[in-house]
N, C-alpha and C positions, 0 to 999 in steps of 0.2 A: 639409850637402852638401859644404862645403868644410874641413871641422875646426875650424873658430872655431867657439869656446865661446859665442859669440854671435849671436843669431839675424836678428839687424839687422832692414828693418823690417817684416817680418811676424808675428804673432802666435807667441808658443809653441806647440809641440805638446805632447798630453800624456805620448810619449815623452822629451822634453826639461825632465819635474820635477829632477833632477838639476843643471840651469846655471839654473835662477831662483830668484833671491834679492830680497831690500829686501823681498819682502812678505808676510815669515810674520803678522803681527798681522793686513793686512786678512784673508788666509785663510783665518784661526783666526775670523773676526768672520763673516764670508762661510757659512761653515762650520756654525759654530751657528745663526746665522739660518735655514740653510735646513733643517737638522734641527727645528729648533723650531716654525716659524711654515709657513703653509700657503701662502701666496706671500711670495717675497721678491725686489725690485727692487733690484738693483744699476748703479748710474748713475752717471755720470760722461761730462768730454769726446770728442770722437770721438781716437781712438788715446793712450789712456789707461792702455790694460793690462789693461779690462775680458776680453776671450778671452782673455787668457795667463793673467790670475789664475784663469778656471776651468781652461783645462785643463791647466796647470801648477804651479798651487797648493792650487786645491780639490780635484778630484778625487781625487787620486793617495789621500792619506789616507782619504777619503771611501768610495773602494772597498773598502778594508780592515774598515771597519764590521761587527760582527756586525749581521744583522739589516735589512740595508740592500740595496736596488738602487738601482743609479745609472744611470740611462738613458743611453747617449751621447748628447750635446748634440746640438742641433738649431738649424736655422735656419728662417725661414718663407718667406724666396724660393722661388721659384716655379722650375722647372729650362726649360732652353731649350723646350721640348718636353714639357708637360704632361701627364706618365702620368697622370694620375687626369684627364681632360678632364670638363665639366659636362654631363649634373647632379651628377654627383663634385666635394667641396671639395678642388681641387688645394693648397691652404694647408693643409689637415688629412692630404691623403695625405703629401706632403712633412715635416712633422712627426713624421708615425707612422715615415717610410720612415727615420729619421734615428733615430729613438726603437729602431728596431727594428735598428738595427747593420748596417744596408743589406742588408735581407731586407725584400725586397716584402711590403707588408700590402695584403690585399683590398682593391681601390676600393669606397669605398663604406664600410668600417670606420669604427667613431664613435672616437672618442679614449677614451671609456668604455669598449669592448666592448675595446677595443685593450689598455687598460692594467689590465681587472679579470685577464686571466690572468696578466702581471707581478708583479703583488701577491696573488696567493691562496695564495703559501707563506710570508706575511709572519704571524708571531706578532703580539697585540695592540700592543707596542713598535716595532711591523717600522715601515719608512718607503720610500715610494716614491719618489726624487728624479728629477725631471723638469727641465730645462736648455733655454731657447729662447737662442740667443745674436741680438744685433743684432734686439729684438724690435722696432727702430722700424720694422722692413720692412712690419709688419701695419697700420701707418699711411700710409708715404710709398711703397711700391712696388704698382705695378698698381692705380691709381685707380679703373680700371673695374672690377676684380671686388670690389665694396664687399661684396654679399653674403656671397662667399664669406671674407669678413675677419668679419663677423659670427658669420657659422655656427661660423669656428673659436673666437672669444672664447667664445662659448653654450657649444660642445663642453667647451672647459677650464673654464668654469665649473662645468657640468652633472657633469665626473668631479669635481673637488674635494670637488662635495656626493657624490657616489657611493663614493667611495674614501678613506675617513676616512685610509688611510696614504699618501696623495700629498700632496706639497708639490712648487710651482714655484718654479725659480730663472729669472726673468724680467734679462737684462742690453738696457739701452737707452741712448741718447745724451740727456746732457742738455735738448736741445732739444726731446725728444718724450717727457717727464717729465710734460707734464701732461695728453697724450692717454690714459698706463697710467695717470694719477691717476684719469681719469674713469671707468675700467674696475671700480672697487672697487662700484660701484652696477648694475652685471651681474653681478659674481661676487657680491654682497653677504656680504662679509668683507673685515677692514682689510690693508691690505699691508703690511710691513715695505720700511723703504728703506735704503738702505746705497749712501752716496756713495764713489767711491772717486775718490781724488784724484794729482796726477801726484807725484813721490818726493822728499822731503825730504832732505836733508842726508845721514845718517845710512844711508837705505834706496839712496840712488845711490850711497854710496861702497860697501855691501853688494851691490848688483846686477854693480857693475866687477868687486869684488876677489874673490866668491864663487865665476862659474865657472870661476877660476885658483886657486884656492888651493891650495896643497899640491902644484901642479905645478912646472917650471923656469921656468913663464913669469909668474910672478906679478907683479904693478905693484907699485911703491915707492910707498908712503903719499905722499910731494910730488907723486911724477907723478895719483892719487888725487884729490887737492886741487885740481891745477889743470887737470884735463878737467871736472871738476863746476864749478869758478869759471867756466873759459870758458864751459861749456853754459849755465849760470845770467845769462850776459850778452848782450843785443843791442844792437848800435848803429847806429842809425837817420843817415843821411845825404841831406838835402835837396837840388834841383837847385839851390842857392847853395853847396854844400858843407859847409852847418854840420853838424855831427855830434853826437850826443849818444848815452851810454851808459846802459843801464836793466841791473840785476841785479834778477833776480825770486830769492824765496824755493825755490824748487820747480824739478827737473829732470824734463822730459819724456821720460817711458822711451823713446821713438821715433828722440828723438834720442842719447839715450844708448846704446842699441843698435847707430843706425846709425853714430854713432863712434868707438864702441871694437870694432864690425867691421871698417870700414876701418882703422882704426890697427892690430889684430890682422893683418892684410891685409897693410899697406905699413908695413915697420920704420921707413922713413925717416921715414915720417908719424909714427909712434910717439914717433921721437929729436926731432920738429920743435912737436908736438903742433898741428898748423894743424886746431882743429874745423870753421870757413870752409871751409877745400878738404876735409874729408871728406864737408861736409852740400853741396856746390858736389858733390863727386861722386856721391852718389844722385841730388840734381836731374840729374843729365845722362842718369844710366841709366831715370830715370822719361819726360824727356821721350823720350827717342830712342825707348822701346818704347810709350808712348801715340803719337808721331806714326807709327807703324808699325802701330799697332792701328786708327787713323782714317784712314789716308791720309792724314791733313794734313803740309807740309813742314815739317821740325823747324825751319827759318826761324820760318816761321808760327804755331809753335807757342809757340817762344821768344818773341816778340815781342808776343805776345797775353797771354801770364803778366803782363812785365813791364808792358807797356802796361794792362792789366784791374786787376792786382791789387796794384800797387804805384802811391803817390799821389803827388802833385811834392813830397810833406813829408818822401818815405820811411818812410810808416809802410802797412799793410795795408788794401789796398781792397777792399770789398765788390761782387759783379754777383748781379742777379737772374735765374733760371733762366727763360726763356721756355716757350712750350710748345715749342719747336723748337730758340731758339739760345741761349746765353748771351753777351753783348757777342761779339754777332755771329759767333758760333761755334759750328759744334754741339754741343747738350748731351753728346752720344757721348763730346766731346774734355774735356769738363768730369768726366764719369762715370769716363774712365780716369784722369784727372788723381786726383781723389778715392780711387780708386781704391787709388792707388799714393803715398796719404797728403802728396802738393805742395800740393792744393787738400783745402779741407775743407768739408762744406758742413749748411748752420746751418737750422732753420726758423723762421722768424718771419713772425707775421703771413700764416699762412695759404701763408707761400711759399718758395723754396729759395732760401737767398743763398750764394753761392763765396766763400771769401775763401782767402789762404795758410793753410798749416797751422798755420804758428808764425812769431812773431817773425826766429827766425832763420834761414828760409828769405829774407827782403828779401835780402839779404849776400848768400848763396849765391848767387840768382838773380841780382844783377845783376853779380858776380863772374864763372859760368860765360858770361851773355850776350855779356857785356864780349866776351871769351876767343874767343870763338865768332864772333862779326861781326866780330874783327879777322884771320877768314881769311879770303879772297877765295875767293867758293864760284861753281860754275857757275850761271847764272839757271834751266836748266831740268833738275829733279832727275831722276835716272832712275828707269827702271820699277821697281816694288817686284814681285821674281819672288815665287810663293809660299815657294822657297828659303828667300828672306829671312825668313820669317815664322816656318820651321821654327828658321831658327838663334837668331833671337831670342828663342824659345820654349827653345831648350836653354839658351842663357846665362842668362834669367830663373831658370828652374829652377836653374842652378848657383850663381844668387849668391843664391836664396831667396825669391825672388819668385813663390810658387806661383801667389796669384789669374793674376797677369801673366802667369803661363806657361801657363796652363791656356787661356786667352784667344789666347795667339800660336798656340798648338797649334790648337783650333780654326777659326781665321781658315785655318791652313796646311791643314790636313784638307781646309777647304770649298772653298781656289783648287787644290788637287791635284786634287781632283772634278771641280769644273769642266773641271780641261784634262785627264778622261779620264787622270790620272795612279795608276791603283789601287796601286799599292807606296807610294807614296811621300804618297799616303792613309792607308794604313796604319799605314805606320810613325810621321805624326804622330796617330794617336790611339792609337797603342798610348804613348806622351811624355803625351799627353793622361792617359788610366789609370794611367800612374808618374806622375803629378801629384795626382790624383787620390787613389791610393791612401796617399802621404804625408799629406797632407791628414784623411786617416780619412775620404773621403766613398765609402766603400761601394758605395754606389748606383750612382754615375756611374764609379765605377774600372771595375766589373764591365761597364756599357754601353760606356764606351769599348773593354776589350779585347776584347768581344764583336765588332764592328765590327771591329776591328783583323783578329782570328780570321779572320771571311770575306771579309775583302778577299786576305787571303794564303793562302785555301783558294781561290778564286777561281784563283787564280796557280799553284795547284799547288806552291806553294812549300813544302816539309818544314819546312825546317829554321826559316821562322820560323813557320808553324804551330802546331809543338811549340813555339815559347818563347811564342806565345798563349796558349797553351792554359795551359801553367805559370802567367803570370800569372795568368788567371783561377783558373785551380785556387788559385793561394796567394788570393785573395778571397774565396774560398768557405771556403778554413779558416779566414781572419779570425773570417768572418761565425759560423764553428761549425758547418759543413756540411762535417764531414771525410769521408763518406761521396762525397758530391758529389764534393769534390776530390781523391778518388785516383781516383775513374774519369778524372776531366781530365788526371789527372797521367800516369797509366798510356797513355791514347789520347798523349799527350804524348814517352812514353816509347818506344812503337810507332813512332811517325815517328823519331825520333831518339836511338839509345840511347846516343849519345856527349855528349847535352845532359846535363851535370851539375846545372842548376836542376832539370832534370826529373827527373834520377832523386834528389837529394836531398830534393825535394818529394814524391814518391811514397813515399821512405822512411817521412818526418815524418808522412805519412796514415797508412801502414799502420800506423806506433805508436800513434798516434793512436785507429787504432780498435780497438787490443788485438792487435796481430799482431808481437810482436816479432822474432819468429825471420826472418819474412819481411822486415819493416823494414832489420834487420842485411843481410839477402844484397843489396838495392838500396843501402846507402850504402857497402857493400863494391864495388856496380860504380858508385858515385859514383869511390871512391877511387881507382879503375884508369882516369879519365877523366883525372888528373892534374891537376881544378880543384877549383880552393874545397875543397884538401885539410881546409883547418881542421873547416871545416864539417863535413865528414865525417867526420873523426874525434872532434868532438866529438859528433856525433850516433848514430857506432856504440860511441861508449865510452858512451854514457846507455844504450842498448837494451840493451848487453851486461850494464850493472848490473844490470837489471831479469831479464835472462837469469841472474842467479847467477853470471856470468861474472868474479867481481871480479880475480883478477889480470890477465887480456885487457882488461879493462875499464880497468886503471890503465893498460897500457901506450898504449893509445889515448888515454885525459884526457891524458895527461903530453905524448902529441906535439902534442895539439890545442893547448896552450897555448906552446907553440913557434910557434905560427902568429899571424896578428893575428886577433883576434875582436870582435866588438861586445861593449860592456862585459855586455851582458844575455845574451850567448852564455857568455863567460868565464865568467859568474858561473855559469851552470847546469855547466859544466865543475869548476868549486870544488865544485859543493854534489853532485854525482855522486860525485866522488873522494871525498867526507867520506863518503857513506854503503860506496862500494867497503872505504876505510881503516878501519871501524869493523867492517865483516865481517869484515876480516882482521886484528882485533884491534889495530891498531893506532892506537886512542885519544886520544891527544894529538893528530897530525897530523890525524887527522879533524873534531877540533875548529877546531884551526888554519884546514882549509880551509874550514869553512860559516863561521865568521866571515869569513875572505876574502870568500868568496859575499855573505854578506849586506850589509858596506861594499858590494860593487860594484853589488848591485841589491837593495835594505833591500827594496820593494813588490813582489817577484817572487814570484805564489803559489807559482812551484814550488821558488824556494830558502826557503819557510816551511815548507812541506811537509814537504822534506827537512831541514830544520834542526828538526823537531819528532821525527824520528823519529832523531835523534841524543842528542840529551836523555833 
């Protein structure tokens, strides 16, 4: 969102294979396990790397497989509002809905019936890979619907035996390693386990120096050494003030992230290297948008970390989860905390305990608190407008904070309701759907801009209509429903035909579905809108190859790359011009450019494509 190479502390996406590094060995191990064996568990700490390594390390290769589908990953939460309601297993529809690339599958669909059409163009070799991520949720979330946590276990058993080419990749937190142990006596077949652990020497200094290499901004091997030595150290200070220093073997990717995003961030911090005040500054943006999320005062908030989770020896304290509060607080404020990776939280003993996330959160905390009570603050805080909760919902999203943001968005949605505010309803769950649709969660992109849609058809409002509607259209060609989304694009294009998203998405459809000549005339009235010129010319210089059009074709790649492009645009602009250059005999340069292509996006079907019909 912001150009750092670094993701800070939310998981990878699987757009972002390109800046993760330190862990091609687990991925390569990850990888064959789930080709080979019929379930495999991958397990490890909470914020350990386990989501980024699939969908930044495993997949990307994975989908390249001849012979292979890889489902997009899934999670088994339940959504606010329970499309599949009972007697439907809302754990099973949620799974499929996620399996299916966020295309509604029938309520009522078994996991079997779901996945035997997936797999029926698989050769005897073929393999169907199946992805639940955070599988502890079929344990620890929504107590009461025990059955339906059954039905689903049966279900994925029942296809295993059904579907000789399915294997699962099951990721869970250590703490609930031995609820899936007991599961191998319902599936009856053994699991494979594969622990993944936080990054050694070696894999931290490859995760820093990786998504900078070969740019201007690369780190100097000492600076290298001594963000990894510092991350590698905490030091614990008692209320006598005795202090002592512990170096662990092992850097936590979470906080390695969230480091060398702030030091990417603020030069000064760079020249200074204070890890303290970079991990002291995520603690401040966690607590201000968790006590924003609960209504509780970030006084209160503050004071309840330090006091709960920090012990007069200064080392990490432990609180048990009530059915209501945790050390006198509500679970809500305990949930965002976790949430947003400050508080972490463990099962033992049948029960939920909180503690800090890491050693080197003690520092931070009572550094920021310090910082924090020594201003003299008014006793009675003021009213939180729903404003508040839109703005804090954009800044989450800008510094990467999807869960966070996706949460502020909705709180703002539901107090704009409330006060009768339909615009401005709107517009936070249309934020909600651009959160959403970052995320890859399908499902809920397409529900929020749907919502968004007729709060601003309501209003009579054109102009954001049509960029609803564009959204949703661009979710539907996600989804592979390019049919769908040129009628969306087009009704889009009707209300507004100076909206360049619209009419460049309406282009992208009618290529899509075989209509180039058409395509061409719409990102030609892209181009006469004066935006997102790039775009448009890299998109009527593709049509125009396809039209035989190669020298109009070159002149259009050649302006397109005069403009900024996302590296996976540029690249399709490289691998256009190599096929334009090789029609017009001119050989060398055409090679030149799909090599280009392929550095800038090696997994891109479409610069494979075109790099096979160059050869």
């Amino acid at each position: 969102m912001n150009g750092s190479p670094y993701v800070g502390p939310r998981p990878f996406l699987r757009s972002e294979a390109r800046l993760f590094f330190g862990r091609e060995a687990e991925a390569r191990s990850v990888q064959f396990d789930w080709l080979a064996d019929r379930v495999t568990v991958l397990h490890g700490s909470a914020a350990v790397g386990k989501t980024s390594l699939l969908n930044a390390g495993v997949l990307p290769p994975m989908e390249q497989e001849l012979q292979v589908v890889a489902l997009p990953p899934s999670r088994v939460s339940l959504p606010a509002r329970p499309l599949a309601a009972p007697p439907h297993n809302g754990y099973v529809y949620t799974v499929l809905s996620d399996w299916a690339g966020g295309v509604l599958p029938r309520p009522g669909s078994t996991v079997s019936e779901f996945l035997a059409d997936r797999a029926g163009g698989l050769g005897p070799a073929g393999r169907l890979l199946g992805a639940i991520d955070q599988f502890e949720e079929v344990f620890a979330a929504f107590p009461t619907r025990l059955a339906e946590r059954t039905g689903l276990l049966s279900q994925l058993a029942d296809a295993l035996r059904a579907i000789p080419a399915l294997n699962l990749l099951l990721l869970v937190r250590d703490d609930h390693l031995a609820s899936v142990t007991a599961c191998e006596s319902l599936f009856r077949m053994p699991f494979t386990y594969r622990r993944l652990d936080a990054l050694d020497e070696p894999a931290a200094s490859e995760a820093i120096q990786g998504p900078t290499r070969g740019t201007s901004h690369e780190w100097a091997p000492e600076t290298v050494r001594e963000i990894i030595d510092r991350l590698r150290a905490s030091t614990y200070t008692d209320l006598l003030g005795n202090t002592a220093t512990i170096t662990t073997p092992l850097v936590e990717p979470l906080h390695l992230q969230i480091v060398c995003s702030e030091l990417w961030e603020d030069p000064d911090q760079a020249a200074t290297l204070d890890v303290r005040h970079a991990i002291a500054r995520f603690y401040e943006r966690a607590v201000r948008a968790a006590a924003l999320e609960t209504g509780i005062s970030e006084d209160g908030v503050r004071r309840w970390i330090e006091s709960a989770f920090i012990t007069e020896y200064g080392t990490r304290g432990t609180k048990l989860r009530g059915l209501a509060s945790t050390a006198d607080m509500p679970n809500a404020l305990a949930d965002a905390l976790a949430e947003r990776h400050v508080l972490t939280a463990r099962s033992r003993l049948r029960s939920t305990w909180y503690q800090l996330s890491q050693d080197l959160m003690i520092d931070a905390v009572r550094q920021s608190n310090a910082a924090w009570f020594a201003v003299p603050r008014p006793a009675e805080p003021e009213e939180i407008r729903p404003a508040d909760f839109a703005d804090a919902a954009e800044s989450a999203f800008g510094a990467g904070d999807f869960p966070g943001a996706r949460r502020l968005a909705s709180v703002a949605a539901s107090r704009f309701a409330a006060d009768g505010d339909t615009r401005r309803q709107a517009q936070a769950m249309a934020l909600h759907g651009e959160i959403a649709l970052i995320e890859g969660d399908l499902r809920t992109a397409g529900e929020s801009f749907r919502e968004a849609l007729n709060g601003f058809e309501s209003l009579a409002d054109q102009v954001s209509t049509a960029k609803s509607m564009s959204a949703l259209a661009s979710v539907l060609a996600t989804s592979g429903d390019h049919q769908a989304a040129a009628d969306l694009y087009r009704q889009a294009v009707e209300r507004n035909r100076a909206d360049a998203e619209a009419l460049l998405g309406y282009a992208q459809a009618l290529w899509n579905l075989g209509s180039p000549a058409d395509a061409e005339a719409f990102f030609t009235q892209a181009l006469a809108t004066g935006r997102s010129t790039g775009r448009a010319l890299a998109g009527r210089g593709q049509v125009r190859v396809d039209l035989r059009l190669y020298d109009r074709a070159l002149l259009d790649l050649d302006q397109a790359l005069g403009h900024t492009l996302e590296s996976e645009d540029e690249a399709d602009v490289h691998s256009a011009r190599a096929i334009a250059l090789m029609e017009l005999d001119r050989a060398d340069e055409a090679r030149t450019a799909i090599e280009l292509a392929q550095r800038l996006a090696p997994d891109s079907p479409r610069v494979q494509e075109r790099a096979a019909r160059i050869r």
